[in-house]
C-alpha positions, 0 to 999 in steps of 0.5 A: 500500500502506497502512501496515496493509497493509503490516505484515499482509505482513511479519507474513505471510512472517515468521510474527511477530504483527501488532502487533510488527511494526506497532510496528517499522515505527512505531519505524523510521519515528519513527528516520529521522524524528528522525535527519532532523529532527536534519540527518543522512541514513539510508542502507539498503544495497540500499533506497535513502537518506533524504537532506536537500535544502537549498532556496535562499532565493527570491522568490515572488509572491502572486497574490491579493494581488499582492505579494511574499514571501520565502520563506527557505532550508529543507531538504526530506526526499528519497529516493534509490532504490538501483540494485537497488531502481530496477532491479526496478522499471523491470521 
């Protein structure tokens, strides 16, 4: 499902126009993406949660080059489904 798709159906089953319900769906996504950037999680009660990994520093291997590069530590964004949410989907 597209972003476009998606807003199509909630501006369906909630009878409010497509451009305010796109311009809400961007304003969500923009909130969890600051809120992240700034090191914080989000958390949807019965969604599922916006959560920041810490990756550890490690050595790879450049393949073409055959040397080795450091990669540094860095976080990563990952989502954690809910119970619900993963219930209804293992149906």
């Amino acid at each position: 499902m597209t972003k476009q798709e998606l807003t199509r159906e909630i501006a369906r089953q909630t009878g409010i126009d497509q451009p305010t319900v796109l311009a809400c769906v961007e304003g969500l996504m923009s909130v969890v993406k600051e809120t992240m950037a700034g090191g914080d999680p989000v958390y949807l009660r019965g969604f599922g949660s916006f959560i920041l990994k810490q990756r550890a520093k490690k050595t790879a291997r450049n393949i073409t080059k055959n040397t080795t590069i450091v990669i540094p530590a860095h976080n990563i964004p990952l989502f954690k489904p809910c119970k619900e949410f993963m219930a209804a989907v293992r149906k």
